[in-house]
DOPA-76156 format. One record per residue (C-alpha): residue number from 1; residue in one letter; x, z, y. Coordinates in Angstrom, 1 decimal, decimal comma. Layout:
residues N
   num   residu       xx       zz       yy
   NUM        A        X        Z        Y
...
//
This chain:
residues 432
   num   residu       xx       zz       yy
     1        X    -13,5    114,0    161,6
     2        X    -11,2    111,7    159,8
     3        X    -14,0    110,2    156,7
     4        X    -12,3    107,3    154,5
     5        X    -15,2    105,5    152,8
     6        X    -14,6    103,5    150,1
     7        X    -16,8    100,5    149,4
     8        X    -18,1     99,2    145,5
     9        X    -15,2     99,0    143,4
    10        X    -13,4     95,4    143,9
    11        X    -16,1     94,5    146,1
    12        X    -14,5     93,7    149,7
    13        X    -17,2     94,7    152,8
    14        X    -18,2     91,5    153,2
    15        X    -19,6     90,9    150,2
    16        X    -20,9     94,7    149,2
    17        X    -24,4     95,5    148,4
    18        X    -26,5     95,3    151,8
    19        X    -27,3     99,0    151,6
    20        X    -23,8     99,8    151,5
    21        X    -23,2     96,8    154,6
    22        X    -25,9     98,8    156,5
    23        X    -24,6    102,2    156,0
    24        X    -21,2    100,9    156,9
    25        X    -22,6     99,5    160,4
    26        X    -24,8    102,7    160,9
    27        X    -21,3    104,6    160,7
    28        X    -19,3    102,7    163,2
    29        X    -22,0    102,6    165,4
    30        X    -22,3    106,7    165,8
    31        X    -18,7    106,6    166,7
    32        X    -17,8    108,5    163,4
    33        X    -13,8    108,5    163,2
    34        X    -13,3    106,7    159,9
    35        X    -11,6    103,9    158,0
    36        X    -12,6    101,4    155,0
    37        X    -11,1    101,1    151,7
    38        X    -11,6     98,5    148,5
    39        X     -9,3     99,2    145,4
    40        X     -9,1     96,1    143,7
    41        X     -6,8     95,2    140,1
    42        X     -3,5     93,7    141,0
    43        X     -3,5     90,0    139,4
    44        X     -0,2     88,7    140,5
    45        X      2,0     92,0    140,9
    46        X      2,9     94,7    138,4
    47        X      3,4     97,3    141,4
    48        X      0,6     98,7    143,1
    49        X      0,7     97,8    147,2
    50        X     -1,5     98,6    150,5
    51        X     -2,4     95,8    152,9
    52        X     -4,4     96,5    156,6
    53        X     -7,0     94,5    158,4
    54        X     -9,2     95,1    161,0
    55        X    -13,5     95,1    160,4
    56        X    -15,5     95,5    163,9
    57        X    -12,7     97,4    165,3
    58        X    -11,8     99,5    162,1
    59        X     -8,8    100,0    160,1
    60        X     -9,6     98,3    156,6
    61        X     -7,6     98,7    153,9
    62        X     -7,0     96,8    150,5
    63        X     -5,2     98,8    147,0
    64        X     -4,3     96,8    144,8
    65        X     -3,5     98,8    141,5
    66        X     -0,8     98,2    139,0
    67        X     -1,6     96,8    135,5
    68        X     -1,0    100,5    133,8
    69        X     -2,8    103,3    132,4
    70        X     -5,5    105,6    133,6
    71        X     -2,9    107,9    134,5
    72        X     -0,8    105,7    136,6
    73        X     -3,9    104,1    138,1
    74        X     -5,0    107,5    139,9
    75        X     -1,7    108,2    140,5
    76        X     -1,4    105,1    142,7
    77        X     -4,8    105,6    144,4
    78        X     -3,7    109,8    144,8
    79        X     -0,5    108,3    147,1
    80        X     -2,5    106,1    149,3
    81        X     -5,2    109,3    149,7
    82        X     -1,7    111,1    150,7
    83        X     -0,9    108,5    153,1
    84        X     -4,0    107,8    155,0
    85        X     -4,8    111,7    155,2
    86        X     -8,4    111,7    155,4
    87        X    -10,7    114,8    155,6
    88        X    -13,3    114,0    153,6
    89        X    -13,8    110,6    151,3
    90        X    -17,0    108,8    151,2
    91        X    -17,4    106,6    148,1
    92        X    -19,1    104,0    146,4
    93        X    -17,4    103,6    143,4
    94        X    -18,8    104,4    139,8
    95        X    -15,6    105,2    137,7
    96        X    -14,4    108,2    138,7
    97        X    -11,0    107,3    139,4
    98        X    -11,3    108,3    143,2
    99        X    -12,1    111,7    142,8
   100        X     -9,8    112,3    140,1
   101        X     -7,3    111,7    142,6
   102        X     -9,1    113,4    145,4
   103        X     -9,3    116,5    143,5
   104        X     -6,0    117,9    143,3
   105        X     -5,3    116,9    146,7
   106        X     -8,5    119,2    148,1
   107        X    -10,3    116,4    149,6
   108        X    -13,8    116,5    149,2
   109        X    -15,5    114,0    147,6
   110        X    -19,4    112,3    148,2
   111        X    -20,1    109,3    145,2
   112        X    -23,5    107,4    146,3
   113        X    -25,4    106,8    143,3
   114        X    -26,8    103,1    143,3
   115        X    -27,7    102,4    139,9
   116        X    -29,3    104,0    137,4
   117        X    -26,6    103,4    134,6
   118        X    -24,2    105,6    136,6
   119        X    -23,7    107,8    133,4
   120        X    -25,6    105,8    130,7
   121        X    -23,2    104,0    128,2
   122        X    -25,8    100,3    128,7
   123        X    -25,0    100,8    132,1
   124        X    -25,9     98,5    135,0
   125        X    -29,9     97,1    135,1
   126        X    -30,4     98,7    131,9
   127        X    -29,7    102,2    132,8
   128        X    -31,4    104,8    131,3
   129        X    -33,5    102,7    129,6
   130        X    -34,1    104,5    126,0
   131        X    -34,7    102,2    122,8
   132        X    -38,3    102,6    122,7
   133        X    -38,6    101,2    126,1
   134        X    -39,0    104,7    127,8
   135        X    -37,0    106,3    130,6
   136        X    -34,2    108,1    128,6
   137        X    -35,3    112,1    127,7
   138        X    -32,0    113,5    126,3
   139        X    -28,4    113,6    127,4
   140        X    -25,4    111,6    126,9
   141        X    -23,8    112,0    123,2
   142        X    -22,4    109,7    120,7
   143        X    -25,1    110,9    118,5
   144        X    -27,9    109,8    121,7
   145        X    -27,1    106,7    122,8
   146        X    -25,7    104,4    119,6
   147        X    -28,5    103,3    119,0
   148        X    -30,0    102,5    122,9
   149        X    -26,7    100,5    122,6
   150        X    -27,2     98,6    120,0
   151        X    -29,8     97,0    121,1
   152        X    -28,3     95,0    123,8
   153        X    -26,6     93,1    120,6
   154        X    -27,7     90,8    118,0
   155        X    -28,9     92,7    114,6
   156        X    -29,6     96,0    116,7
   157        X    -30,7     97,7    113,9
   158        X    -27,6     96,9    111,5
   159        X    -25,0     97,1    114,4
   160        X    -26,2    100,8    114,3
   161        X    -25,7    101,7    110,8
   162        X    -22,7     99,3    110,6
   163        X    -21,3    101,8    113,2
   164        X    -22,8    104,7    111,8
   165        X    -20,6    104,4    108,5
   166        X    -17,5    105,4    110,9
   167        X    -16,2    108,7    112,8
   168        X    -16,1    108,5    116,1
   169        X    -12,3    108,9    116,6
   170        X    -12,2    106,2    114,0
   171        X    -14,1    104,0    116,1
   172        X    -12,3    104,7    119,0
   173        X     -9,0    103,6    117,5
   174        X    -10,3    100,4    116,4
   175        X    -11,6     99,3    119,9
   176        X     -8,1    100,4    121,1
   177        X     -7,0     98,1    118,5
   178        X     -9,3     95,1    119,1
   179        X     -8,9     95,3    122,8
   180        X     -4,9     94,4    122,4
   181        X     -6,5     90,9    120,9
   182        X     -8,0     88,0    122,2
   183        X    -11,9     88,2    122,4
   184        X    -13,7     88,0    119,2
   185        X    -17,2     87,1    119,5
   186        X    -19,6     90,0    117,7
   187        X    -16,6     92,4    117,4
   188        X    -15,4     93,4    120,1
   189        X    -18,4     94,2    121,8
   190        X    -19,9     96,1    119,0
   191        X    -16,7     98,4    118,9
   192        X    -16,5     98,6    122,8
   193        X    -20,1    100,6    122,4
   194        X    -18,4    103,7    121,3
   195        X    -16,0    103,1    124,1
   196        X    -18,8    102,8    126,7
   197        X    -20,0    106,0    125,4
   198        X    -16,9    108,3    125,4
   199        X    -16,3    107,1    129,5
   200        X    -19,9    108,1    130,3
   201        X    -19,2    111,4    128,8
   202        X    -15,7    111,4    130,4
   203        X    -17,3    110,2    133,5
   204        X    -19,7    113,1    133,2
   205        X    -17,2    115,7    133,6
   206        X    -15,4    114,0    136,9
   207        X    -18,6    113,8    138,2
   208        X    -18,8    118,1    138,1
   209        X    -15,8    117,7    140,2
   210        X    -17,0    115,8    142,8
   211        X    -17,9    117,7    145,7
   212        X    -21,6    116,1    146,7
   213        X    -23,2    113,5    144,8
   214        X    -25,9    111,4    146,7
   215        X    -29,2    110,5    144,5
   216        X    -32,0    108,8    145,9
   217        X    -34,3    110,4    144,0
   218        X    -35,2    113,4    141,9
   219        X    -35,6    112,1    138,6
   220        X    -32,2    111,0    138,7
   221        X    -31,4    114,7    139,7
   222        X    -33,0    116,1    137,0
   223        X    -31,0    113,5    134,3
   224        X    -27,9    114,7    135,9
   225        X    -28,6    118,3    136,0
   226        X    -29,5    117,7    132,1
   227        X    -26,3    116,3    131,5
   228        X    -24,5    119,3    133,5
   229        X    -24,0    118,0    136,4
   230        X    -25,3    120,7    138,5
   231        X    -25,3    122,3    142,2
   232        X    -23,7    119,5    143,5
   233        X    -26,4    116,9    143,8
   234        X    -28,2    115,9    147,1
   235        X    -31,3    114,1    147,2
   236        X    -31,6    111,3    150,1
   237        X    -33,2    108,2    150,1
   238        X    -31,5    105,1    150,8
   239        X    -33,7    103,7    152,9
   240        X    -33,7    100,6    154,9
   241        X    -33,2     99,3    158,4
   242        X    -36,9     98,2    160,0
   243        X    -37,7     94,9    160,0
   244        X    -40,0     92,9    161,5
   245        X    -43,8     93,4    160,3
   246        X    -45,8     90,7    159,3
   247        X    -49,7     90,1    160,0
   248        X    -51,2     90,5    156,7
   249        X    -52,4     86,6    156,1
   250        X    -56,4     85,8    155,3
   251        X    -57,4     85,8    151,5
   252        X    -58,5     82,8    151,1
   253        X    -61,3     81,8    148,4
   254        X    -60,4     85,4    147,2
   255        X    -57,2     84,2    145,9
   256        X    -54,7     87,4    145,9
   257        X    -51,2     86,1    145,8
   258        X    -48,8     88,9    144,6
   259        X    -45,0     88,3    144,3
   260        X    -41,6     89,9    142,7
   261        X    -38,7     90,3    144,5
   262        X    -34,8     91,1    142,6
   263        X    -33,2     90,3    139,7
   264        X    -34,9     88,8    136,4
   265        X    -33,8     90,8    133,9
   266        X    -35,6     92,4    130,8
   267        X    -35,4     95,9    132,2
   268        X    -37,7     95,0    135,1
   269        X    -40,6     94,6    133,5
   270        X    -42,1     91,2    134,4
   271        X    -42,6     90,3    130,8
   272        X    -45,7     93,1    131,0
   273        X    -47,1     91,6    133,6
   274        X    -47,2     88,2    132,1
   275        X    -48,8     89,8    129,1
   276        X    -51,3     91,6    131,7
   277        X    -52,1     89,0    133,6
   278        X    -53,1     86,6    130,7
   279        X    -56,5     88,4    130,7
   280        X    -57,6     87,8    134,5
   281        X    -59,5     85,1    135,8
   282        X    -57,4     82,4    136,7
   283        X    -59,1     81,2    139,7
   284        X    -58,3     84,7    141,7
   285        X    -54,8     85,1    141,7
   286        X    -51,1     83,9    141,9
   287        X    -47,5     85,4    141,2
   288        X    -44,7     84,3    143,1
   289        X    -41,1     85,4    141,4
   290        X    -38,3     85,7    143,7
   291        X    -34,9     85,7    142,0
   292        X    -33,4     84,9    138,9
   293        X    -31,3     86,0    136,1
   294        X    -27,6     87,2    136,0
   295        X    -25,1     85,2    134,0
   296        X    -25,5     87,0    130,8
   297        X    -26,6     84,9    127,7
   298        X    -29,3     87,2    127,0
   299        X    -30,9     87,5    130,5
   300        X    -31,2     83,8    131,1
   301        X    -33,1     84,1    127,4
   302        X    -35,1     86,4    128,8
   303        X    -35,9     84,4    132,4
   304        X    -36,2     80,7    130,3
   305        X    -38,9     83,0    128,1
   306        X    -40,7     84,2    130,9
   307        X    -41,0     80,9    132,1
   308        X    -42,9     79,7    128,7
   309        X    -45,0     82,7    128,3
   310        X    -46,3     81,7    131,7
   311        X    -47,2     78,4    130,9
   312        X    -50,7     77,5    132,1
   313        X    -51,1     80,6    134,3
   314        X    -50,5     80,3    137,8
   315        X    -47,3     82,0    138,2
   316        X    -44,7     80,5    140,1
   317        X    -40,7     80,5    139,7
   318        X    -39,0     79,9    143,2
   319        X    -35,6     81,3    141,9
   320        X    -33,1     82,6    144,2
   321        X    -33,4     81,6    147,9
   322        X    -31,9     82,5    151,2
   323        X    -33,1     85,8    153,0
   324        X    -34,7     83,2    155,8
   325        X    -36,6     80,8    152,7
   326        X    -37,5     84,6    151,1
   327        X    -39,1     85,6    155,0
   328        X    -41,5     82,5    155,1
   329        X    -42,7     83,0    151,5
   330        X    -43,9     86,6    151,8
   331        X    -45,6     86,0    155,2
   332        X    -48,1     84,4    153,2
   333        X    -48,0     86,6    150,5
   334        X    -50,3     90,0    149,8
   335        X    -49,0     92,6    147,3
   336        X    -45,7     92,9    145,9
   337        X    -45,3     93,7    142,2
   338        X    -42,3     96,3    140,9
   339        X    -43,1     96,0    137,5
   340        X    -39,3     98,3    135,9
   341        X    -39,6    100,1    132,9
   342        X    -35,5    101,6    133,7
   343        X    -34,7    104,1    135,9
   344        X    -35,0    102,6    139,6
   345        X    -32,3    104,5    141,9
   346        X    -34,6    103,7    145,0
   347        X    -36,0    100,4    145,0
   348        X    -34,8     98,2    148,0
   349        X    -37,1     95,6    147,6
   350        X    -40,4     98,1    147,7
   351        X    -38,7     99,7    150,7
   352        X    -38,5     96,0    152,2
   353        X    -41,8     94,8    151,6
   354        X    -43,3     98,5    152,6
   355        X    -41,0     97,6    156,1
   356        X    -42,4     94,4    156,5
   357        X    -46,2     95,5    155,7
   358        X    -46,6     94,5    152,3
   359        X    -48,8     97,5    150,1
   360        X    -46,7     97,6    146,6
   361        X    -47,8     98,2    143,0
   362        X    -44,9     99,6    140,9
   363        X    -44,3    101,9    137,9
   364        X    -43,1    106,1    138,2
   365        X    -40,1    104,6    137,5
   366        X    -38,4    107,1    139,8
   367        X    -37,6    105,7    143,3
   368        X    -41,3    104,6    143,7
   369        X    -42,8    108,1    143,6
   370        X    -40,7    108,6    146,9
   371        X    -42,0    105,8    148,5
   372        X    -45,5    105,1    147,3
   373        X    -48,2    107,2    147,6
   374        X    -51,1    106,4    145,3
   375        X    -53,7    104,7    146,7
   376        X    -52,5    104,6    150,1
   377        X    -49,7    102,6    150,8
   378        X    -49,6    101,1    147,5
   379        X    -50,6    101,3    143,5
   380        X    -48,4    104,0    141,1
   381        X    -48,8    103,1    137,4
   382        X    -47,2    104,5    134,4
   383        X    -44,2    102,2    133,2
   384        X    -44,0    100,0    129,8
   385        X    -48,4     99,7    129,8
   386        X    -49,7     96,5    129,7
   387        X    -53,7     97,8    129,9
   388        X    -52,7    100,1    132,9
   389        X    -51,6     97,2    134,3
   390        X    -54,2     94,5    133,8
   391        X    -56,8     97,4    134,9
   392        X    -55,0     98,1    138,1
   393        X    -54,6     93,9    139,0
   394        X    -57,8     93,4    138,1
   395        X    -59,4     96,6    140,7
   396        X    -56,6     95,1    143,2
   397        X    -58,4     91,3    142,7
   398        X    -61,9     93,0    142,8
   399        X    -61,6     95,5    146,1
   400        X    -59,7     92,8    148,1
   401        X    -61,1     94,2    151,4
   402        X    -58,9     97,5    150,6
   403        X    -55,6     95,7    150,1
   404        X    -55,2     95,1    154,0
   405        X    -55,9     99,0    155,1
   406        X    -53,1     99,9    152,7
   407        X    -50,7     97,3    154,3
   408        X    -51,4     98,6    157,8
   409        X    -50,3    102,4    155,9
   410        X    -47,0    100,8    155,3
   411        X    -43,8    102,2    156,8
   412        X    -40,4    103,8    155,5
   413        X    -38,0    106,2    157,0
   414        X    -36,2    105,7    160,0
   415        X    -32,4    104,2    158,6
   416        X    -30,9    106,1    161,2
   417        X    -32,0    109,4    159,7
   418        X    -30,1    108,1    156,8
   419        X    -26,9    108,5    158,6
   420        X    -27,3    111,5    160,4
   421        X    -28,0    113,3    156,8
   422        X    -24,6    111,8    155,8
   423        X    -23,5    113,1    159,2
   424        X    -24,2    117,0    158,6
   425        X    -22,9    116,4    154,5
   426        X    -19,5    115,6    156,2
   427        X    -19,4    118,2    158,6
   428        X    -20,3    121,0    156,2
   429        X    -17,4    119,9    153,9
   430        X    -14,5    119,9    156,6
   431        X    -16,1    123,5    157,6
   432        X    -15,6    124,8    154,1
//
C-alpha cells in the first residue's frame, strides 16, 4: 500500500487537530507504507514548489501553491499527486481541491469529516446551525441558507432583504468586484455570503466524487445524503486514545460540581445553561468552564456576556489552560456538561471525559447519541431547551448517589479499532 495522507489544510502535523496527531501516530505505528502532506499558500513565491522532511521516520512533504486561480491551484497539487504516485490519498482537507485533482488521475479519495460546517455556507462552529436555533432541516441553496447567514452580521434581518433585492449572479459579480479592493468593513462580508454559499454547493458536487467520505455520525450522513451526497459515506467514530481513569471524588455537602470543556462560542450552548441554572439552589452546585473564545469580535461578545449573566451564581471561568492544569481540575470534578445546539461531528471532549470516568449530560446534537446512552453512562436532552435542562440538573443535584454508578459505566471504543476500520477502507479501494 502506498496511502498519502494529507493533514488540515495549512496546518503542519505538529500543530493539527489532536484527533488527526493521533490518527497520524496510530498509522505509523501499524507499519502502514505512507507519507504526509500539508498544502499551504505560497507567500513569498509566485511558482508553486515541493520541499521534504522527515516526521518519526516518514517522508513529509510541504506544497506550497502559486498565487493563481482555482484552476491552476489543482493543477499544481494534480503534478505533485503525479510525482509522489500514491495508491490511495487520505485527507483532511475541507475544500475540495484534493480530489479535484485526484479524480482524473484515478486515485481514490477518503475526506475525514471534522466539522459540522463541512457543506454549510456559516461554516466552522456554527455549522448547520439553522436561524431559529435548530439543527438545519433542508439542503444547501441560495434560496436556504441567506438568511442562516445573515445572522452572523450586524442588522441580520436587513442584510437579508438588502441581499434579497439582487440576483444571484449579480451578487456574485459584486463580491468578485469588492474582493479586488481593500477590506471594507460591513461590505465585504455581506457580499462574500453569496460567495460562501455558491462554494458549499460547488463543494457539494466534489464531494459526489470523492471516493469514501468518513462521518462520525449518522445525522451528518443523513444531511449529506439530503444534499446528494450518497453511497459514498462511511460512518466511524472518531474516537479517542484511553486515558487514565480517575476515581470519582466524594460529593461533599452535596455540592455537584459540573464542568465545560472546548471552545466558548454561541453555538455551544452555555448561554442555556446559564439561563437554566438561575433557578437551582445555589448552595448545591458549581460550573467550571474550561476554554475560551476564538478571536472573532462577536465570540468574545458572546464569552464577556456569559461572564455577566453569571454574575452571582457560582460558575467559574478558568479560561484556557494546559492539558496538565485541565487533568487536575476535572479530577475533582463530577459531570461534564455539552450543552451545543449545532451539529457536533463527534464530540472529543464527551469522548475524553467518558475516557477518564466522567458520566456526561449533552444535547442529540448528533455525536452524543453515539456515545451516550440515556441514563447510563450519561444524561441525553433535546438541544436549544432551557426547562429540559434545569429539570435534568436539578434530578442530577437531587439523585447524587446515581451520578457515581453512571461514571463507573463509562468507557469509549478502543482507538485502535479506529485504525484498523481505516485499514480495510484502504485495502478495499486499491482492490477495486
Amino acid at each position: 500500500m502506498k496511502l498519502l495522507f494529507i493533514t488540515t489544510y495549512n496546518v503542519i502535523i505538529q500543530k493539527d487537530h489532536f484527533f488527526t496527531r493521533n490518527v497520524i501516530n496510530g498509522l505509523i505505528d501499524s507499519g502502514i507504507d505512507l507519507s504526509f502532506l500539508t498544502i499551504h499558500p505560497c507567500k513569498s513565491q509566485k511558482d508553486t514548489y515541493l520541499q521534504k522532511e522527515i516526521y518519526n521516520g516518514i517522508d513529509y512533504y510541504h506544497l506550497y501553491l502559486s498565487h493563481s486561480s482555482k484552476e491552476e491551484r489543482i493543477k499544481q497539487i494534480q503534478d505533485c499527486f503525479v510525482l509522489l504516485k500514491p495508491l490511495v490519498i487520505h485527507s483532511n482537507m475541507d475544500n475540495g481541491l484534493e480530489t479535484e485533482a485526484a479524480y482524473p488521475l484515478g486515485i481514490p479519495t477518503i475526506l475525514t469529516i471534522h466539522i459540522g460546517g463541512v457543506i454549510c455556507p456559516r461554516g466552522g462552529g456554527n455549522g448547520f446551525l439553522h436561524y431559529d436555533n435548530s439543527i438545519c432541516p433542508t439542503t444547501v441553496s441560495h434560496k436556504n441558507c441567506l438568511l442562516c447567514c445573515c445572522q452572523d452580521l450586524p442588522g441580520k434581518d436587513f442584510n437579508y432583504y438588502l441581499l434579497k433585492l439582487f440576483p444571484v449572479k449579480q451578487r456574485l459579480k459584486l463580491f468578485q468586484w469588492i474582493n479586488k479592493k481593500p477590506f471594507i468593513y460591513y461590505f465585504t462580508p455581506l457580499l462574500m455570503i453569496t460567495h460562501a454559499i455558491e462554494n458549499s454547493l460547488n463543494r457539494i458536487e466534489v464531494f459526489k466524487k470523492t471516493s469514501t467520505i468518513i462521518a462520525a455520525n449518522n445525522h451528518l450522513k443523513k444531511l449529506l445524503e439530503g444534499n446528494g451526497i450518497v453511497n459514498n459515506v462511511e460512518i466511524i467514530p472518531h474516537g479517542v486514545r484511553e486515558r487514565k481513569r480517575f476515581p470519582f471524588p466524594p460529593i461533599e455537602n452535596g455540592i455537584i460540581k459540573f464542568y465545560y470543556l472546548g471552545r466558548v462560542q454561541y453555538s455551544k450552548g452555555l448561554h442555556l445553561v446559564i439561563e437554566a441554572m438561575k433557578e437551582l439552589p445555589r448552595n448545591r452546585f458549581e460550573f467550571h468552564i474550561i476554554g475560551d473564545s476564538e478571536n472573532a469580535n462577536r465570540e468574545q461578545r458572546y464569552y464577556r456576556k456569559l461572564q455577566k449573566k453569571s454574575k452571582n451564581l457560582p460558575i467559574i471561568f478558568h479560561g484556557r489552560l494546559p492539558n496538565t492544569e485541565i487533568e487536575t481540575l476535572i479530577k475533582n470534578f463530577h459531570v461534564m456538561i455539552h450543552p451545543t445546539i449545532c451539529l457536533e461531528v463527534f464530540g472529543i471532549a464527551i469522548a475524553e471525559s467518558l475516557s477518564v470516568g466522567r458520566p456526561v449530560l449533552a444535547t442529540r446534537c448528533g455525536g452524543a447519541e453515539i456515545q451516550i446512552k440515556d441514563g447510563y453512562n450519561g444524561w441525553l436532552i433535546n438541544p436549544n431547551n432551557i426547562q429540559e435542562l434545569k429539570d435534568k440538573l436539578s434530578f442530577i443535584i437531587e439523585n447524587t448517589t446515581k451520578i457515581e454508578t453512571l461514571a463507573s459505566n463509562t468507557s469509549i471504543p478502543k482507538f485502535n479499532d479506529y485504525i484498523f476500520k481505516l485499514e480495510k477502507i484502504y485495502d478495499n479501494l486499491i482492490s477495486q
